[in-house]
GUPAMI-646703 format. One line per field, with one value per residue (C-alpha): x, y, z; residue in three letters. Coordinates in steps of 0.5 Angstrom, whole numbers, plus 500, padded with zeros to 3 digits. Example, Ala and Ser with C-alpha at 12.3 -4.5 7.8 and 13.67 -1.06 7.14 Angstrom:
2
c1 c(525;527)
c2 c(491;498)
c3 c(516;514)
rest c(ALA;SER)
//
This chain:
352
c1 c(518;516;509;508;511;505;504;499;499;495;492;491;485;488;491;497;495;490;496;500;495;493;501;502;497;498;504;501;503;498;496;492;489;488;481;478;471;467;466;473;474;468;472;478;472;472;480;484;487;484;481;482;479;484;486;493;492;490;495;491;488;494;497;492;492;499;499;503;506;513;513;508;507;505;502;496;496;493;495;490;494;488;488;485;487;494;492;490;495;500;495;494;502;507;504;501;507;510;504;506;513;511;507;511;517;511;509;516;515;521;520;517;518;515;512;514;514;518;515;520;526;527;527;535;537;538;535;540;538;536;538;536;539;541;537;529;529;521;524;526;519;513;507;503;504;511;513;509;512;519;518;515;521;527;523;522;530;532;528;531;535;531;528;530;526;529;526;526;522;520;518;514;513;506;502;498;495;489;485;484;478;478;480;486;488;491;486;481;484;483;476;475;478;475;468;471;471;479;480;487;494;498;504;508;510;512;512;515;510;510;505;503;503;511;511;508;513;519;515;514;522;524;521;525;532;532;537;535;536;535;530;529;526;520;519;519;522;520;516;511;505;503;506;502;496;498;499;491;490;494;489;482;485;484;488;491;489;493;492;496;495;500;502;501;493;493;494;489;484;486;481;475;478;478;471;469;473;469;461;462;467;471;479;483;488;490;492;497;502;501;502;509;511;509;515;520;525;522;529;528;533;531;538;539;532;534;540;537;530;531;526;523;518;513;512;507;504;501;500;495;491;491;488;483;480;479;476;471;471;469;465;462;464;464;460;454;448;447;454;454;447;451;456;452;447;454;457;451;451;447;441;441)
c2 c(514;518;518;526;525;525;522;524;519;522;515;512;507;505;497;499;506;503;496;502;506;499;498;505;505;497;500;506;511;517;518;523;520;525;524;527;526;523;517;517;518;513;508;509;512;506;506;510;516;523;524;531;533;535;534;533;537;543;546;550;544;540;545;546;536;538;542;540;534;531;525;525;519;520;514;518;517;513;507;508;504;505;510;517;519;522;529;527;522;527;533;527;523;529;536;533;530;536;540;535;537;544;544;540;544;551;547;545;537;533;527;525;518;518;512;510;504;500;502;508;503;502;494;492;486;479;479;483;484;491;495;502;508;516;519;517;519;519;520;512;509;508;510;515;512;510;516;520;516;517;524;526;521;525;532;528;526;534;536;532;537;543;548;543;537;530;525;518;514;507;503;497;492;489;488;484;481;483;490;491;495;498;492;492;490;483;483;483;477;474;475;472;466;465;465;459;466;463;456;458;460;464;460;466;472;473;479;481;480;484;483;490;489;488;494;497;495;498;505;505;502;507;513;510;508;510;514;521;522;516;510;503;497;493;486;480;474;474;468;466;468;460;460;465;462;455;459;462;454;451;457;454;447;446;444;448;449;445;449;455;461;464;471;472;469;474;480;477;477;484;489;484;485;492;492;487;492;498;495;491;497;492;493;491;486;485;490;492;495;491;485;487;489;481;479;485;484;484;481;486;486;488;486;495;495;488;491;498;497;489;488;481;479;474;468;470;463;467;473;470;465;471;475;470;469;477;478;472;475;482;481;475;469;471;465;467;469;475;478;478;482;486;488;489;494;498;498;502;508;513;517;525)
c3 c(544;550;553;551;543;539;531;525;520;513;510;516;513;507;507;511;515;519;520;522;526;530;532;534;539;541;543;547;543;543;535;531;524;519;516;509;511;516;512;513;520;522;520;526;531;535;536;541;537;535;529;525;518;514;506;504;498;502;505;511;513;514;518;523;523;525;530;537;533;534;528;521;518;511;508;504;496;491;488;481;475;471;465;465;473;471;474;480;482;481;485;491;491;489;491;498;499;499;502;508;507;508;513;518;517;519;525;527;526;528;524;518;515;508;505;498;494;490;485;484;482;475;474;473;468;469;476;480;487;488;493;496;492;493;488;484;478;475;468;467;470;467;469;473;479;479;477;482;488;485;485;491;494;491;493;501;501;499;504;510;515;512;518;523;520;519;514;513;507;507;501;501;495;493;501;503;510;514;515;506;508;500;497;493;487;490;495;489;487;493;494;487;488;495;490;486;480;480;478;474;476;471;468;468;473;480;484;492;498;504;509;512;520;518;514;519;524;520;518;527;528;522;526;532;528;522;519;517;509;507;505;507;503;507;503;503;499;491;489;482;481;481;488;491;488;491;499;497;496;502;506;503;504;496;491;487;480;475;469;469;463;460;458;451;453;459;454;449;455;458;453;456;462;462;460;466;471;468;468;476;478;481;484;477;479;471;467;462;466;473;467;465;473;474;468;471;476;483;487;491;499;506;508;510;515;518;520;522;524;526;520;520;515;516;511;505;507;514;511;506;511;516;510;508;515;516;510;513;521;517;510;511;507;499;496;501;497;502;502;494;495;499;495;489;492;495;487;485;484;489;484;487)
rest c(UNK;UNK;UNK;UNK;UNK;UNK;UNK;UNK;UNK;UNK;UNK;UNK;UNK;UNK;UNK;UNK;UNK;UNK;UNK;UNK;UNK;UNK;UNK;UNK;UNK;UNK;UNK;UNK;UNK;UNK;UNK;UNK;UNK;UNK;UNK;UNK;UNK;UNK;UNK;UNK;UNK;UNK;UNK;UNK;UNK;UNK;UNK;UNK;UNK;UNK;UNK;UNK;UNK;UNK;UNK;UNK;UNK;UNK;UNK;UNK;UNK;UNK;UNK;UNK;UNK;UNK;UNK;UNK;UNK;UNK;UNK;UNK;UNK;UNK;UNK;UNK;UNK;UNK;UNK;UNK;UNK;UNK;UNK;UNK;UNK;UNK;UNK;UNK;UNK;UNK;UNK;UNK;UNK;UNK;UNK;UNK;UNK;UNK;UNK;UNK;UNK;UNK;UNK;UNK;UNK;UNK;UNK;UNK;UNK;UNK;UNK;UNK;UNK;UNK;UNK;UNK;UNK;UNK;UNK;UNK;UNK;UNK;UNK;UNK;UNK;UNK;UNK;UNK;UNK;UNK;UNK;UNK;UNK;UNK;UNK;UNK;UNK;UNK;UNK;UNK;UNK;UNK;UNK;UNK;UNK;UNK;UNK;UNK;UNK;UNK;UNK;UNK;UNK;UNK;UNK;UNK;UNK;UNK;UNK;UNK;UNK;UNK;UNK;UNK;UNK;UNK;UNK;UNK;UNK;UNK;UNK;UNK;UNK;UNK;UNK;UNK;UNK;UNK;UNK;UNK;UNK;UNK;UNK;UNK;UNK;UNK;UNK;UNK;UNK;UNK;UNK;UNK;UNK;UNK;UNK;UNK;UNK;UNK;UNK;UNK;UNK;UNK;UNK;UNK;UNK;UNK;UNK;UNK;UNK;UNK;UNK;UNK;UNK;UNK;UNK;UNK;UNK;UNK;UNK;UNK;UNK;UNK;UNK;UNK;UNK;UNK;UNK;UNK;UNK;UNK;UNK;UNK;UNK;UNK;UNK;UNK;UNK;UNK;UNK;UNK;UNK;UNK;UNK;UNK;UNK;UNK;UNK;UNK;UNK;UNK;UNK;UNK;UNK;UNK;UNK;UNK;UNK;UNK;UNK;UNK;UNK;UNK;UNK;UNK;UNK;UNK;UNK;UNK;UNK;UNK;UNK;UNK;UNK;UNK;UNK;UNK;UNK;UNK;UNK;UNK;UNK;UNK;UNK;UNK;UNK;UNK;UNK;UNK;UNK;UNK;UNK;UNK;UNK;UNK;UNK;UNK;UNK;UNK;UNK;UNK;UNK;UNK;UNK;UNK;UNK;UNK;UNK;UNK;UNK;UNK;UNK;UNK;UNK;UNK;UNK;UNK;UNK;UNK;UNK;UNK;UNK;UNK;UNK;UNK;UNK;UNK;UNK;UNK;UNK;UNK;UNK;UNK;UNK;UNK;UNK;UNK;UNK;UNK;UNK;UNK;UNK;UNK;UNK;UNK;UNK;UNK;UNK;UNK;UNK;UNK;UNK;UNK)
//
C-alpha cells in the first residue's frame, strides 16, 4: 500500500483486530481504529493509529470513522453461542455489516475486505475436504452466530463492484495466539488449564486451529492481493481435542492428562456447566452447539490463500506456547492468589 492509503478496522481490539491493528502498523500503514467507547479506545491509545468512536449499528457514525478511507477492514461482530442473544448478534453481525457496506460506498472506499468465518460452511459427510464456495446460504446452518456470519457474507459478496466498491471476505476457523485481551472460548479453556481446573482431555472430537498474526497477515495480503468478489480460508491443519490438549501440556512442560471423558459424559455434565458458566460469568468453552461443532467435519483447505496471499500458517504448537506466555507477560500467572482476586473483583457486578 502506498504511504497516502488509509484503513479503518471495526473490531480492532477483539482477538484478531488488535493482531491485525499491530501488523498494519508494523508495516507502516497509517490506521484509524473505530471504537465503541473509551473503554474501547484506551485499549489501542498507546499505538500508532487514530481512534474515532463510532458504531457499527449506526449508520451516521460510521460514516463520519469512514471518511477519507481507501480500504475498511470490518472485523466487528459477536461470537456469542449461548442462548437468548439471537436478536442482537443479528442487529451487530448482519445489519452492521451491511451499514459497513453502506457507508463505504457513501464515503467512495475502495476495498473492503469483510471478516467471515467458517462457520458459515455446512459440514460436509465423511470428512471431505472443504473448500471455499460462491454462495452462503444461512437457511442450512445451525445457530445464530452461523447463520448470521453467512448472511451478511452473501450480502458482502453481492455487493462487490457496486458504486465502485470491491470486496473481499476472509474466513478464519477457531483462533488462537496472543493479545486474547476478552478471553475467548479456547482462551478460557486455556487459563483453565494453566489453574490446574483442567486435568482431563476429551476422548473425542477435533477442530482447525489458526493462529491469529497469520489470520491477520492473510486479511492484510488479501486487502493487497485478493481477488475482488471472492473468499479465502484462513486455517490451519485439523487435529483432536486430545492433541491440542497435549500441545497445552508440552507448553507448561507437563505431562499431559491420561483420562480422556467422552462425548455422551460431557453432555451429562453440560447443564452443570451451563449453571458454572451463569453463576462465575465466565467465557463458555462447552456447550451443546460448540460439542456437536467439535464432532462435525473440520477438514477445512488454505491451498486458494496459499496460492493468492502467499498464506503460511504457523504450527499450533507455537501458537499456544506463545499464547500462554502472553496471558503470563499481561495477566499474571493464573495460580497467583492476587491474579484470581483480581479477576473475581472484575466479574462483580458495579452497584449504581
Amino acid at each position: 500500500m502506498s504511504d497516502n492509503t488509509l484503513s479503518v478496522i471495526t473490531g480492532a481490539t477483539g482477538h484478531v483486530g488488535y493482531a491485525l491493528l499491530l501488523d498494519l502498523i508494523n508495516n507502516d500503514e497509517k490506521t484509524r481504529v473505530v471504537a465503541i467507547n473509551e473503554r474501547d479506545g484506551e485499549r489501542v491509545a498507546d499505538l500508532d493509529c487514530e481512534i474515532v468512536y463510532g458504531d457499527v449499528t449506526k449508520l451516521d457514525s460510521l460514516e463520519k470513522a469512514f471518511e477519507g478511507a481507501d480500504i475498511v477492514y470490518h472485523l466487528a461482530g459477536m461470537v456469542e453461542i449461548k442462548a437468548g442473544y439471537e436478536d442482537i448478534i443479528y442487529k451487530v453481525n448482519v445489519q452492521g455489516t451491511k451499514n459497513v457496506v453502506e457507508a463505504c460506498k457513501k464515503c467512495g472506499v475502495k476495498k473492503l475486505v469483510y471478516m467471515s468465518s467458517v462457520d458459515t460452511y455446512s459440514p460436509l459427510p465423511n470428512n471431505q475436504l472443504m473448500t471455499e464456495l460462491d454462495h452462503y446460504d444461512p437457511e442450512i446452518l445451525e445457530g445464530a452466530y452461523a447463520k448470521t456470519k453467512a448472511e451478511a457474507t452473501q450480502y458482502v459478496l453481492d455487493s462487490n463492484g457496486k458504486d465502485g466498491l470491491e470486496t473481499v471476505v476472509i474466513q478464519p476457523s477457531a483462533c488462537i495466539g496472543p493479545y486474547d485481551i476478552n478471553v475467548s472460548s479456547i482462551g478460557e479453556m486455556v487459563r483453565m488449564y494453566m489453574e490446574g481446573k483442567f486435568p482431563v482431555s476429551l476422548g473425542f472430537g477435533g477442530y482447525n486451529f489458526v493462529d491469529v498474526r497469520d489470520i491477520a497477515y492473510g486479511t492484510r495480503m488479501a486487502a493487497k492481493n485478493g481477488k475482488p468478489g471472492e473468499c479465502y480460508i484462513l486455517c490451519g491443519d485439523a487435529m483432536t481435542v486430545d492433541d491440542f490438549i497435549k500441545a497445552l501440556a508440552a507448553s507448561e512442560h507437563k505431562k499431559p492428562p491420561k483420562i480422556k471423558l467422552g462425548k455422551g459424559f460431557i453432555e451429562a455434565l453440560l447443564p452443570i456447566m451451563n449453571v458454572y458458566y451463569k453463576i462465575t460469568n465466565a467465557t463458555p468453552f462447552l456447550t451443546e452447539y460448540s460439542v456437536r461443532k467439535l464432532v462435525s467435519n473440520c477438514n477445512f483447505s488454505y491451498a486458494k490463500a496459499q496460492k493468492d496471499l502467499d498464506y503460511h500458517p504457523m504450527t499450533v504448537q507455537q501458537s499456544v506456547t506463545d499464547m500462554i506466555k502472553w496471558i503470563r507477560d499481561n495477566e499474571g500467572d493464573p495460580k497467583d492468589p492476587a491474579v484470581k482476586k483480581r479477576k473475581k473483583m472484575a466479574k462483580k457486578p458495579v452497584k449504581s
